[in-house]
PAKEZA-803547 format. One record per residue (C-alpha): residue number from 1; y, z, x. Coordinates in steps of 0.1 Angstrom, whole numbers, padded with zeros to 4 digits. Layout:
residues N
+-----+-------+-------+-------+
!  nr !    py !    pz !    px !
+-----+-------+-------+-------+
! NUM !     Y !     Z !     X !
...
+-----+-------+-------+-------+
//
This chain:
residues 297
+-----+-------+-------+-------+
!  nr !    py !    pz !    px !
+-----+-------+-------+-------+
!   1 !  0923 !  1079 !  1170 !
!   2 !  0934 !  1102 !  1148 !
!   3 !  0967 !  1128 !  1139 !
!   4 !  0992 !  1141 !  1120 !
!   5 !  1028 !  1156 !  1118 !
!   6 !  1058 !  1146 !  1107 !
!   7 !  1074 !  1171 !  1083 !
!   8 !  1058 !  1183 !  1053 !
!   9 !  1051 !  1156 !  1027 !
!  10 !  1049 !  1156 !  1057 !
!  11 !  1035 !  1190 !  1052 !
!  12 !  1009 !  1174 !  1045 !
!  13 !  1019 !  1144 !  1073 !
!  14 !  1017 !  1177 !  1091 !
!  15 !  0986 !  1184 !  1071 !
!  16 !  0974 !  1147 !  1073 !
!  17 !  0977 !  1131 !  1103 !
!  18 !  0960 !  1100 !  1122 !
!  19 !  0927 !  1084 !  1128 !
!  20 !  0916 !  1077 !  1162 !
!  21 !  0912 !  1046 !  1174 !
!  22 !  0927 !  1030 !  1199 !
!  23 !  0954 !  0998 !  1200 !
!  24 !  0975 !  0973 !  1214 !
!  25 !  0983 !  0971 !  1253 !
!  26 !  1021 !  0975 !  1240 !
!  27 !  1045 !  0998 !  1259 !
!  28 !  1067 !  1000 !  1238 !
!  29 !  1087 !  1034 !  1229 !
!  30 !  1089 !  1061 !  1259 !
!  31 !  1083 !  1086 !  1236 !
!  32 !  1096 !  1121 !  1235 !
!  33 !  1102 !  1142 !  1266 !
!  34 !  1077 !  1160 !  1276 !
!  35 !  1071 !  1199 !  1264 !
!  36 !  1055 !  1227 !  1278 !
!  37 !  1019 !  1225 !  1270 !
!  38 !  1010 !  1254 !  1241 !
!  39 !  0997 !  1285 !  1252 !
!  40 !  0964 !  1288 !  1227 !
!  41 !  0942 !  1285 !  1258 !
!  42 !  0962 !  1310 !  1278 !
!  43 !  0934 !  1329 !  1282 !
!  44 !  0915 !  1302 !  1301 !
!  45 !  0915 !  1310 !  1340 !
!  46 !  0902 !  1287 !  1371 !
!  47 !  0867 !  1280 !  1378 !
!  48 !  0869 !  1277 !  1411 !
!  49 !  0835 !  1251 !  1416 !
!  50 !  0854 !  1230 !  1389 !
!  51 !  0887 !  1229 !  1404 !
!  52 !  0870 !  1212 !  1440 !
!  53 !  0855 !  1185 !  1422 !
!  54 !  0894 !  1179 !  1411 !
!  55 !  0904 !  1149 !  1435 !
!  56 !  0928 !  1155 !  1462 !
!  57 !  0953 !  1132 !  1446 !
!  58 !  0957 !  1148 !  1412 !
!  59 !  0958 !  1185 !  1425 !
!  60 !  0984 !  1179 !  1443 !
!  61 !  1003 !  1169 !  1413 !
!  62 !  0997 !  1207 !  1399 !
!  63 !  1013 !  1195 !  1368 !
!  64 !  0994 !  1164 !  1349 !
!  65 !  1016 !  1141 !  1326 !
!  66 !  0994 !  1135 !  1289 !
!  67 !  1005 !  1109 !  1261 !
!  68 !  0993 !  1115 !  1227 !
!  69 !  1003 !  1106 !  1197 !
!  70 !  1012 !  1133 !  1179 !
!  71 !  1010 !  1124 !  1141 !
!  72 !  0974 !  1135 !  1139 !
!  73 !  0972 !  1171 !  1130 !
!  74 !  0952 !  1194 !  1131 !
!  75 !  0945 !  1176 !  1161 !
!  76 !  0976 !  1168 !  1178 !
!  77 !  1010 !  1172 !  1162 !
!  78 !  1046 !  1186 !  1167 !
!  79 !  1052 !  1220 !  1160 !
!  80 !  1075 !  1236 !  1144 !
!  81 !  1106 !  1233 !  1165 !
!  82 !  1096 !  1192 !  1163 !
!  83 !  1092 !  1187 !  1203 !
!  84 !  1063 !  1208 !  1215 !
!  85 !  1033 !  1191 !  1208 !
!  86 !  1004 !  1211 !  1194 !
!  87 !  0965 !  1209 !  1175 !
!  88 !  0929 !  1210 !  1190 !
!  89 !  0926 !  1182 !  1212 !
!  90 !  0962 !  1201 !  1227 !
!  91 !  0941 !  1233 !  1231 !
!  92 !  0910 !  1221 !  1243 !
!  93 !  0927 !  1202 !  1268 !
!  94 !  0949 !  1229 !  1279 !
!  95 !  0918 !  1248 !  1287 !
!  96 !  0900 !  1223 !  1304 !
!  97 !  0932 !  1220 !  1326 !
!  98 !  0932 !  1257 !  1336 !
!  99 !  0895 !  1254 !  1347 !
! 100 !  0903 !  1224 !  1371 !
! 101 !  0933 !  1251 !  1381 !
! 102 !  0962 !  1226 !  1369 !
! 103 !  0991 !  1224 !  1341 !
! 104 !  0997 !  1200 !  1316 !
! 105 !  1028 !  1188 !  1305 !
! 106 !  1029 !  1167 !  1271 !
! 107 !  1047 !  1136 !  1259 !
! 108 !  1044 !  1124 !  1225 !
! 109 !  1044 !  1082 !  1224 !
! 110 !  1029 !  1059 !  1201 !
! 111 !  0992 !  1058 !  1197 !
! 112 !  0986 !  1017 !  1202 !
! 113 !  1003 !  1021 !  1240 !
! 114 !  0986 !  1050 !  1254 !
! 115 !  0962 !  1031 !  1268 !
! 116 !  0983 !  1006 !  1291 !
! 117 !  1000 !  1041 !  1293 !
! 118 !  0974 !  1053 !  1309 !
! 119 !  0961 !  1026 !  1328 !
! 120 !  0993 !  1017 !  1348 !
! 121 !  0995 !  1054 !  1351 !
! 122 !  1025 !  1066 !  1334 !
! 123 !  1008 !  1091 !  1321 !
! 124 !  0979 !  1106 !  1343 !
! 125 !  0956 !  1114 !  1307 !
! 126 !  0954 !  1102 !  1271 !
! 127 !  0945 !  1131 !  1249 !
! 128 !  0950 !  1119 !  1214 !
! 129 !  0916 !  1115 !  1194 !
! 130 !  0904 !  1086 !  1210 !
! 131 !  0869 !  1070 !  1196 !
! 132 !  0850 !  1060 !  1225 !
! 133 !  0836 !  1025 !  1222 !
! 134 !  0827 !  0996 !  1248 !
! 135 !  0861 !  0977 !  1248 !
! 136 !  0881 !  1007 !  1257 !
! 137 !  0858 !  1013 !  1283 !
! 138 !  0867 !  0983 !  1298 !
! 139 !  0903 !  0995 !  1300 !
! 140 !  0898 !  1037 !  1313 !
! 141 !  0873 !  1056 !  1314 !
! 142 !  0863 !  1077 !  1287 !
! 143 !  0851 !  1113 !  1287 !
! 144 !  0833 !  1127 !  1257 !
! 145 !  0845 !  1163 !  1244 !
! 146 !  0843 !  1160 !  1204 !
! 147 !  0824 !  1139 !  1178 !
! 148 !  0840 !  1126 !  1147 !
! 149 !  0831 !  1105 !  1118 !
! 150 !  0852 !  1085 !  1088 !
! 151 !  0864 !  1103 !  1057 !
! 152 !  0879 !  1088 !  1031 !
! 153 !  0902 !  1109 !  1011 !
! 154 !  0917 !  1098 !  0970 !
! 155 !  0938 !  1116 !  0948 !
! 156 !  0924 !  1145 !  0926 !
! 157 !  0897 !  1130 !  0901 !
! 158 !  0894 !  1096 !  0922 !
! 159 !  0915 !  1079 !  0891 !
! 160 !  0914 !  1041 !  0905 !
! 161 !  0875 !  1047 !  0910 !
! 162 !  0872 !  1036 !  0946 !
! 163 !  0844 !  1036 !  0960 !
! 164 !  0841 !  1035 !  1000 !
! 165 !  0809 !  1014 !  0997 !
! 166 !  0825 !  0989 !  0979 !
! 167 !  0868 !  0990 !  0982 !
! 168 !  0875 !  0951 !  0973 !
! 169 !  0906 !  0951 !  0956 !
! 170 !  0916 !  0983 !  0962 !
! 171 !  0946 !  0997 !  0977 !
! 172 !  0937 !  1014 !  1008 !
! 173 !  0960 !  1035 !  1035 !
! 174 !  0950 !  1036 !  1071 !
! 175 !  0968 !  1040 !  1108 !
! 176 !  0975 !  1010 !  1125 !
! 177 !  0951 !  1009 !  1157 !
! 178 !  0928 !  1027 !  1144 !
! 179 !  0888 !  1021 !  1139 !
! 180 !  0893 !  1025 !  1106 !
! 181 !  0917 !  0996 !  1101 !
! 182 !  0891 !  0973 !  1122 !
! 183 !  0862 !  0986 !  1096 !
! 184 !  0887 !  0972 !  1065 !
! 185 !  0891 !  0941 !  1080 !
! 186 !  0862 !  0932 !  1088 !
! 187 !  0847 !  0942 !  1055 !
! 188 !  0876 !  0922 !  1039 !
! 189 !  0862 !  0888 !  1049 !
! 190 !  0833 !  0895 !  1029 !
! 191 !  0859 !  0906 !  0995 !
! 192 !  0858 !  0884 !  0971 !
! 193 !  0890 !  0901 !  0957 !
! 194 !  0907 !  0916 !  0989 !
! 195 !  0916 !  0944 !  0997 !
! 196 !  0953 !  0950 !  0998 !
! 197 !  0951 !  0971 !  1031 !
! 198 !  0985 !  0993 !  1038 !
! 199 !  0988 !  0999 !  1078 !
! 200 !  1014 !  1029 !  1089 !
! 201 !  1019 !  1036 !  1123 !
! 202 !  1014 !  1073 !  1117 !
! 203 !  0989 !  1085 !  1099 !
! 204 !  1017 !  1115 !  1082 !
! 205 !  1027 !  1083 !  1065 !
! 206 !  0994 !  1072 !  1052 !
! 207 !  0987 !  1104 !  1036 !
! 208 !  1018 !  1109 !  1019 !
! 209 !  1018 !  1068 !  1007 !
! 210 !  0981 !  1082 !  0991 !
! 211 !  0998 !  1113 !  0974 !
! 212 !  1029 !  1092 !  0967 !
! 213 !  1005 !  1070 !  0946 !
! 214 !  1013 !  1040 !  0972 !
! 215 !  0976 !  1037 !  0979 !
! 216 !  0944 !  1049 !  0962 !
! 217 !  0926 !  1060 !  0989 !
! 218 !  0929 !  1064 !  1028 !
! 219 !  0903 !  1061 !  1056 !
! 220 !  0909 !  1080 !  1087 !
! 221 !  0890 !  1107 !  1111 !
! 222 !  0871 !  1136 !  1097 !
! 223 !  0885 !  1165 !  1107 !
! 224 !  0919 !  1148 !  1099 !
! 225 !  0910 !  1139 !  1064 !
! 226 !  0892 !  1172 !  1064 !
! 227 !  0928 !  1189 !  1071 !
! 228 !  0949 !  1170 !  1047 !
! 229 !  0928 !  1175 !  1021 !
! 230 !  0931 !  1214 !  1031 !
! 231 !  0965 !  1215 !  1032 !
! 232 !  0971 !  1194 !  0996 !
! 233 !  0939 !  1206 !  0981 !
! 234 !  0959 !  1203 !  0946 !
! 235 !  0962 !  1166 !  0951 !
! 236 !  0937 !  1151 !  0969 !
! 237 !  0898 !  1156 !  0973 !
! 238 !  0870 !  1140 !  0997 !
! 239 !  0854 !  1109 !  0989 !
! 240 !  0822 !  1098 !  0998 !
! 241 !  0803 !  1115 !  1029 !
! 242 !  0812 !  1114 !  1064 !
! 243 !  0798 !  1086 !  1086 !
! 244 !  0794 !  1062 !  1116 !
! 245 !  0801 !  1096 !  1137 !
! 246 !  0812 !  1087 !  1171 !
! 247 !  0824 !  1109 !  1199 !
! 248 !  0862 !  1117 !  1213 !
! 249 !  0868 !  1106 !  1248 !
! 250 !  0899 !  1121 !  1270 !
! 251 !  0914 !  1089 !  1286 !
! 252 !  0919 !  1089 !  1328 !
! 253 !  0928 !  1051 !  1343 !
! 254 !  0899 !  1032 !  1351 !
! 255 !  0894 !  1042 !  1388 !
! 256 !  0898 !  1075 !  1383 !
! 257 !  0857 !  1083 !  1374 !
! 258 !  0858 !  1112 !  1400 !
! 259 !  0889 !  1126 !  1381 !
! 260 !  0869 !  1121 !  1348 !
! 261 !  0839 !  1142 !  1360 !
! 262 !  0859 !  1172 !  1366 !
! 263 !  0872 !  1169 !  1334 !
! 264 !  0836 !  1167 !  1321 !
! 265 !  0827 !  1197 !  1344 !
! 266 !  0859 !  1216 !  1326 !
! 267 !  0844 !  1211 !  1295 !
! 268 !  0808 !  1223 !  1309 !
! 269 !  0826 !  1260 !  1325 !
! 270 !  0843 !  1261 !  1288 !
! 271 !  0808 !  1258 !  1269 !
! 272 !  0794 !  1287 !  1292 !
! 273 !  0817 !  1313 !  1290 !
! 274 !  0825 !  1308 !  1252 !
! 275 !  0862 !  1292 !  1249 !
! 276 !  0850 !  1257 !  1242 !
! 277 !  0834 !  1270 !  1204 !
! 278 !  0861 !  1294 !  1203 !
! 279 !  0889 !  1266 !  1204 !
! 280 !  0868 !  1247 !  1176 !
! 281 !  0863 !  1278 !  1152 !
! 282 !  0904 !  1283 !  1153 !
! 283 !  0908 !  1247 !  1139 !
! 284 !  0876 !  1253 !  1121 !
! 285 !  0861 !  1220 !  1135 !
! 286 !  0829 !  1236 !  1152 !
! 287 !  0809 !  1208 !  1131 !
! 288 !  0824 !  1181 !  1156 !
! 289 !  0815 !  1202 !  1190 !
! 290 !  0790 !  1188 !  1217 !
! 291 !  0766 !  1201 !  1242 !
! 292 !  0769 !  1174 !  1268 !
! 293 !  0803 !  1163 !  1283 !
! 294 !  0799 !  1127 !  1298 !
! 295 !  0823 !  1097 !  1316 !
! 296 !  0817 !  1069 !  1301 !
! 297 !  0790 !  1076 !  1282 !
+-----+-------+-------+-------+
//
């Protein structure tokens, strides 16, 4: 998964924020309250052949309930008044909601329980940078919106010389649950000298244990390393390129497919008339936008 926000270092945990991968089936911590979804996408309006395809059970709700996680930014993260949760995937969401003619109310809660969140339907979606992959399939159904890659991020001039290839004993930051942290250790077994691997539950903290001089490097999302970086340009730089790109999936419970291909048909109305790209361009993540929107793909 990915995120960021906390306060600044925490700028810069508002600037850095979390992977996107997905966790444990822990419940733990309810999270905040939830706060009135952002208006960014206000100008989004019904599609009317979108909103039939919505199932009769969730528009009668009107209102849906989301968990995220929202330590991620620029993708999803607590704005300034520390309650209402903001970024992208917050946005794009918003839209997609106002196509299928429904409101969103969001409710930040710790990335590794969304998904048994979800699932036992707390929350009626998971929008918080989720990497799509086959064993969170077999927990909710996924629908792609976004595709995102690894970045690894060091401090200015890469002084402990790490190199992403080849990290054994290095000190590396990354977000517990993320698919970062299971890239790191499975490449550990094969360390000769191990990697001393420092897990945070929010990603804030990993960057600001990297500019801290905790860690030498940190492994997360793209367009969250791609923001941190932005926002402590004088501090840290990009490492490597980009890889194993992978797309973003929105999170419904497992039965819920017919749900899921609204949401996918949101995202179709939005690449027509213009606001998907124009949601993108604002976080300046076009690079990560999609032509097809899938369940479960």
């Amino acid at each position: 998964m990915r995120r960021a926000h906390v306060a600044l270092f925490v700028s810069l945990a508002v600037s850095a924020s979390a992977l996107t991968a997905c966790g444990s089936d822990s419940l733990e911590g309810s999270g905040s309250s939830g706060s009135d979804s952002p208006t960014a996408a206000a100008d989004v309006t019904v599609d009317d052949a979108v909103a039939k395809l919505v199932p009769e059970d969730i528009k009668s709700k009107g209102t849906l309930k989301i968990g995220s996680d929202a330590s991620y930014a620029p993708n999803e993260f607590l704005g300034d008044d520390g309650k209402t949760v903001e970024g992208m995937d917050v946005d794009l969401f918003t839209a997609a909601a106002s196509k299928m003619g429904l409101k969103t109310t969001w409710n930040n809660a710790p990335f590794d329980g969304l998904i048994l969140g979800v699932s036992s339907k707390k929350y009626d979606v998971g929008v918080s940078s989720f990497t799509i992959n086959p064993e969170r399939k077999k927990q909710v159904s996924m629908i792609s919106y976004f595709n995102a890659g690894t970045q690894w991020v060091t401090t200015k001039g890469n002084p402990g010389k790490v190199d992403p290839k080849d990290p054994c004993g290095k000190t590396i930051g990354v977000q517990k649950g993320t698919v970062q942290l299971d890239e790191l250790t499975a490449l550990n077994k094969k360390c000769d000298q191990k990697i001393k691997i420092v897990v945070e539950g929010e990603q804030a903290k990993v960057t600001a244990s990297l500019v801290s001089g905790k860690t030498e490097a940190m492994a997360a999302d793209s367009p969250i390393s791609l923001y941190a970086v932005k926002q402590q340009g004088d501090q840290l730089e990009t490492l490597g390129d980009t890889y194993d790109s992978a797309p973003y999936g929105i999170i419904v419970p497992k039965d819920q497919t017919k749900f899921g291909e609204a949401i996918a048909a949101a995202f179709e109305s939005m690449k027509k008339d213009g606001s998907y790209e124009a949601i993108l361009k604002n976080w300046g993540n076009e690079s990560g936008g999609i032509d097809k929107f899938a369940v479960n793909p």
